[in-house]
C-alpha positions, 0 to 999 in steps of 0.5 A: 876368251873360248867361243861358247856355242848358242846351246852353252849360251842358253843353258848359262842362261838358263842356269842364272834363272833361280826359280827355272833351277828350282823347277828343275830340280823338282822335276829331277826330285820326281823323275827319280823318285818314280824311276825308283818306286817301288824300291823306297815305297813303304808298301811294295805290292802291286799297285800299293794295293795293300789294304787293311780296313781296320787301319783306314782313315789314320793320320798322318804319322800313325804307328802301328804294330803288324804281325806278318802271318804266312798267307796260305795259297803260295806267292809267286816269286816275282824278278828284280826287274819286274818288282821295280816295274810293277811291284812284288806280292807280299807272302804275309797278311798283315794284322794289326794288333794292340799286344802279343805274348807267346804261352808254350806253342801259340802266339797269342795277339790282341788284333786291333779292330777300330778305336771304338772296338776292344781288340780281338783276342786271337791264338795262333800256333807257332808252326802256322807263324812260321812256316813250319820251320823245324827250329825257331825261338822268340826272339826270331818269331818277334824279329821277323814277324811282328813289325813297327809300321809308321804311316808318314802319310797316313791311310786312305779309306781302305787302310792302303798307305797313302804315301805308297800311293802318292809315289806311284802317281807320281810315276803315272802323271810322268808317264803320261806326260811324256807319252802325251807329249810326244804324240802331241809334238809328232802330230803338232810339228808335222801338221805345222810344217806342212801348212807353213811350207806348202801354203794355199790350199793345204796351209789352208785346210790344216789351218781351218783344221786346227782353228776348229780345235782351237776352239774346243775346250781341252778337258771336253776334247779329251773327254770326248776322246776317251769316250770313243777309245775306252778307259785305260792308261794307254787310250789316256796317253792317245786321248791327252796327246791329240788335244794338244798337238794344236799349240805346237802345229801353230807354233811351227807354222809361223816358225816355217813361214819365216825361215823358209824365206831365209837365204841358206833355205833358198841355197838349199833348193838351189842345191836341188834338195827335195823339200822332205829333206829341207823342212826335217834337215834345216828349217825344223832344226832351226826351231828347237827352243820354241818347241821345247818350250811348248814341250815343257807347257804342254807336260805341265797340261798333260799332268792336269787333264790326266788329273782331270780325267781321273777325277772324273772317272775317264783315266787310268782305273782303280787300283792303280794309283793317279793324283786326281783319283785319290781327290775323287775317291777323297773329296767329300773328306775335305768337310770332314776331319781327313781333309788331308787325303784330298789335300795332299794329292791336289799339292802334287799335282800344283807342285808338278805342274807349277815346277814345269811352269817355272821351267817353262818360262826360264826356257823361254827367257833363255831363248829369248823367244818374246824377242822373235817375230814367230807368226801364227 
């Protein structure tokens, strides 16, 4: 029988958890789905910005017909790459109507107003509709600039497709966890490493360092935090990050403590290696399961306090789309008959945060990490 390595044997371990591959594959599903964005979103403009007030508050499923008439001012034309990244402006305006026929040189519409108001009867020549083109016909002006919309999530309170919205946060809340995330194992493994390897005094100051942050709770730290950076997206990646670096310091700590004790650390000082290259050559590597496992808890944290803070007004800022600030801009719809503009935000952010969790504990199965005597 082939020797397997210790990586082979923990991913054949991993594999067999069910619900840690089910969690994964979640996980896969999002990363993809905001790695594309842009490109599979109903509503490609900046942000999913698009509104329409007459459309506001419609039910999951609703259909309507658009009429895509030219905007006057010019649109730039924006780049492959930079429509993936951040979107491309429409060139149209979007009315909703409720009937159209064209009469000799003018297109005549019925523009939908609300479901109380009778549509609006409205005439515009055909040159306007198409750009001035020289030659056109019906059948082109119906094919190119009167459009069947369905609205799969329905639309928030100012008409912006909801599914658009809930595809581009997805991008968001993966984004700030992976930043937080990194920032947060930066800072957690390097203090860690430090007061586990050095001890006294500086084990002791680290250690009464991250006692004290301990102790406060992380959604009033990050609070904190973002008050003293400011609002934005990059000051919640720094904010979420420095919250969290406490868990993964005393993690390695205990870590540290036990394996700088182990014979092949003593034949490495013996061999006269400096203790930058010990701690970063042979004793971190030695601890990568235990911290990617935290990795994978602090992502699932990460996605929450982003949320939290975005519903309290401290995260990423209209109009750019993140989970908890659909629910906050939604949450007093939840007594009323759109419940759903509140709802399915909130189910994103369970789902996200409950597929980390499940590969969470299928990492900390599959290392074996209940069975390590890991001092903190």
């Amino acid at each position: 029988m082939t020797d397997i390595t210790p990586a082979q044997r923990t991913w054949i371990a991993f594999k067999r958890n069910k619900a840690a591959m089910a969690g994964l594959a979640i996980i896969v599903l999002s990363v993809l789905t905001a790695l594309l964005g842009y490109l599979i979103m109903p509503d490609g403009s900046p942000n999913a910005n698009n509104m329409s007030l007459p459309l506001s508050l419609k039910k999951p499923g609703a259909k309507f017909t658009l009429l895509l008439l030219p905007k006057p001012d010019a649109v730039d034309n924006t780049g492959l790459f930079a429509g993936i990244i951040g979107g491309t402006s429409s060139p149209n305006q979007e009315i909703p109507i409720t009937g159209y026929h064209i009469k000799a040189d003018s297109l005549i519409i019925n523009e939908y107003l609300s479901d109380e108001d009778k549509p609006e009867r409205k005439a515009y020549h055909l040159k306007a509709v198409t750009k001035n083109q020289k030659q056109f016909n019906s059948v082109q002006l119906i094919k190119e600039h009167i459009v069947t919309r369905t609205y799969w999530l329905g639309t928030d309170i100012y008409g912006r497709d909801l599914l658009s919205r809930i595809i581009l946060g997805t991008r968001i809340s993966l984004i700030v966890g992976i930043m937080a995330v990194f920032i947060s194992l930066l800072v957690g493994v390097t203090i860690g490493a430090l007061a586990g390897y050095y001890g006294g005094k500086v084990d002791g100051a680290l250690s009464w360092l991250m006692n004290i942050l301990w102790s406060l709770p992380a959604l009033l730290l990050v609070i904190a935090l973002s008050f003293a950076l400011g609002k934005g997206l990059w000051q919640i990646f720094i904010a979420v990050g420095l919250s969290m670096w406490v868990e993964a310091a005393r993690l390695v700590r205990g870590q540290v403590i036990s394996l700088k004790q182990a014979e092949y650390i003593e034949a490495a000082r013996a061999l006269g290696y400096n203790n930058r290259r010990i701690i970063w050559r042979h004793i971190l590597p030695n601890m990568a399961g235990p911290v990617l496992v935290v990795a994978a808890s602090n992502f699932a944290s990460a996605i929450l306090l982003e949320a939290g803070l975005s519903f309290l007004g401290f995260g990423a800022q209209p109009p750019v789309p993140t989970w908890g600030g659909m629910i906050r801009e939604h949450y007093g719809y939840i007594v009323m008959d759109a419940a759903y503009l509140a709802i399915i935000p909130g189910l994103a952010i369970m789902l996200m945060v409950y597929a980390f969790n499940l590969v969470t504990t299928g990492l900390r199965d599959a290392f074996d990490i209940k069975s390590q005597n890991v001092r903190l």
